[in-house]
N, C-alpha and C positions, 0 to 999 in steps of 0.2 A: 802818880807822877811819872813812875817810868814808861807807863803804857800811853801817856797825853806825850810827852816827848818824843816816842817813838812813831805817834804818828805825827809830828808835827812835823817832821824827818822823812816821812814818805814821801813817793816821786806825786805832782799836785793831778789831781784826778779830775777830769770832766763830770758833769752831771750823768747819773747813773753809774759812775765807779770805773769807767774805762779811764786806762792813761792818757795823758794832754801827748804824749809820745809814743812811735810804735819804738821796740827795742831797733837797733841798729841792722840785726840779719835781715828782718822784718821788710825794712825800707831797700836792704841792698838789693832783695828778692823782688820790690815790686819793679823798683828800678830796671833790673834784668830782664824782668816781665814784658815791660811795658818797652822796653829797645825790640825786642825779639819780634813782637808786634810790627814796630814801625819797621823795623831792619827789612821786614819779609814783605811788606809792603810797599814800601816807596824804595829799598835798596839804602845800602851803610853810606854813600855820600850824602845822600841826599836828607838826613835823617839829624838832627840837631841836639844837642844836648838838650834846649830848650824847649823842643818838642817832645824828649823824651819824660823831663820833671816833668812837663806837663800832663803828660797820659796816665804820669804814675801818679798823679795829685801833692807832690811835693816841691819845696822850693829849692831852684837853682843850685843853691849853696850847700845842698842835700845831697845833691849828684857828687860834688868830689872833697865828701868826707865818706866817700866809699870809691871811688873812682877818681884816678889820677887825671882820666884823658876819657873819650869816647874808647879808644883801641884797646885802652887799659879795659873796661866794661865790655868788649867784645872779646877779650884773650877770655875773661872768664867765664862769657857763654859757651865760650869754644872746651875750657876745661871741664864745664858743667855737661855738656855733650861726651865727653870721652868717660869721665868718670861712670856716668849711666851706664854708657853702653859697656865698660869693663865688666862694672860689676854682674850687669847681666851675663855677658862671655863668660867671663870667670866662674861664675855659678852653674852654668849648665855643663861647662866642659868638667866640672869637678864631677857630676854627675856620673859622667862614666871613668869605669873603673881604669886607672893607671896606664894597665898595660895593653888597651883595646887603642892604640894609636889610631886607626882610621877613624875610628867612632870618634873620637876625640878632634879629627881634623875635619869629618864631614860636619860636627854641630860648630865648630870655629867657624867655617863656612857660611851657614845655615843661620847661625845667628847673627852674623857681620854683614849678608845680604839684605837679613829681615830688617835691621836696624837701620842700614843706612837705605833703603828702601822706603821704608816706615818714613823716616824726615828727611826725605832729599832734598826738601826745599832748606830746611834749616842747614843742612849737613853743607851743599856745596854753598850756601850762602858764608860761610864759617871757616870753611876749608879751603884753600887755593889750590893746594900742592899736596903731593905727599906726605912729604915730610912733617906738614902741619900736625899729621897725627899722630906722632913723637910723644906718646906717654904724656899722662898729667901728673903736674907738679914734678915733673922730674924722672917720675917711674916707667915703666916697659910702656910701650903702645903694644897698639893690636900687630904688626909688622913685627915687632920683639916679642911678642907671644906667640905668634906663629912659628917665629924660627925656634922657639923652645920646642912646641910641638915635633916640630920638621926634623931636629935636633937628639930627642926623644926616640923618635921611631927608628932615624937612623942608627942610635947606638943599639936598639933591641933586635936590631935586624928586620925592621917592617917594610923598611924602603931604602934603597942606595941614593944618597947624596951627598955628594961631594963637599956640598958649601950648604948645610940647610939655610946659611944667613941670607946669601944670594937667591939660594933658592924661593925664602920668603920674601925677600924685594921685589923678585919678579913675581911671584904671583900676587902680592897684594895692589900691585901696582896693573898688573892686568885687572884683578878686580876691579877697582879701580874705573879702569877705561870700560870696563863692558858697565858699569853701571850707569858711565853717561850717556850711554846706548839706550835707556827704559826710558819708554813714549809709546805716543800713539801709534809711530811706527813699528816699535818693536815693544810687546806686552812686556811686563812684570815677570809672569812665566819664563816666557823666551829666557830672559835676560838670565833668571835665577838658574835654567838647567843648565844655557851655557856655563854660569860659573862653575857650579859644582862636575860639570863636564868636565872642565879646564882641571882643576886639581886633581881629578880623579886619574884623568890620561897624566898628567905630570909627574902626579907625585906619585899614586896606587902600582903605576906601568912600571917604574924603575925597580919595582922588587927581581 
């Protein structure tokens, strides 16, 4: 009896044993999927809720029991993009040891090029401004981990700066600009030595 009752209590099953529902992350993911698609495609105006359930094979009413708004479903592309690329930053730069500050500020570099280089279409589709890239959920961004770095070296004696915070506004924010610089006119190459050129005369030069 307990075992007929307990399945009579299960979620109801299609033929062959798959659920009549995906769980809830399930649908928010295909949801996210399938905007990221149409986002990069036709552009976020032009891009409809109703074209979005559609792509993602779900109904209407599906979109905002996971999403408030369409912007509400784009802040979280835009979180889902930071967090990735942190966790990458953050694991490489643990790689080198402590006290090798440059080494630690050429892979910040190095991996902040290759990432946003890697999805420039997603990144500047996502990103307006600077500031956009203000930590997820609340925590450091890449501009507030920089200045830790900056901050870092300057207490060990690897570089003189005055402001490492300042110091990493300007240069993420020059980053930044060189990167809307990568086209046909100017290679990928080009773009990546200039940055790592720029840090190196700014920040390596002030010891």
């Amino acid at each position: 009896m307990a075992g007929q009752s307990k399945q009579a209590t299960a979620s109801p099953r299609r033929a062959g044993g798959q659920p009549r529902t995906k769980p809830a992350e399930v649908r928010r993911r295909e949801l996210m999927a399938a905007a990221e698609r149409l986002f990069l495609a036709q552009g976020l105006e032009a891009t409809t809720v109703e074209q979005i359930t559609q792509a993602a094979g779900v109904a209407k009413g599906s979109f905002y029991l996971q999403f408030a708004t369409k912007e509400a479903l784009l802040a979280a592309l835009r979180e889902d993009f930071l967090e990735a690329y942190l966790e990458e930053l953050d694991a490489v730069v643990a790689e080198r040891p402590a006290e090798q500050h440059a080494g630690r500020l050429a892979v910040w570099t190095a991996v902040t090029l290759s990432v946003f280089l890697d999805r420039a279409p997603l990144r500047t589709l996502l990103f307006e401004a600077p500031r956009a890239y203000d930590g997820a959920r609340g925590g450091a961004g890449p501009r507030e981990r920089l200045a830790g770095l900056l901050a870092a070296g300057a207490r060990a004696g690897a570089w003189r700066l005055p402001d490492p915070g300042a110091a990493a506004t300007f240069l993420f924010h020059g980053l930044l600009g060189l990167l809307e610089e990568a086209g046909p006119g100017r290679p990928r190459a080009a773009v990546e030595e200039a940055a790592l050129a720029l840090v190196e005369r700014l920040v390596l030069a002030s010891e």
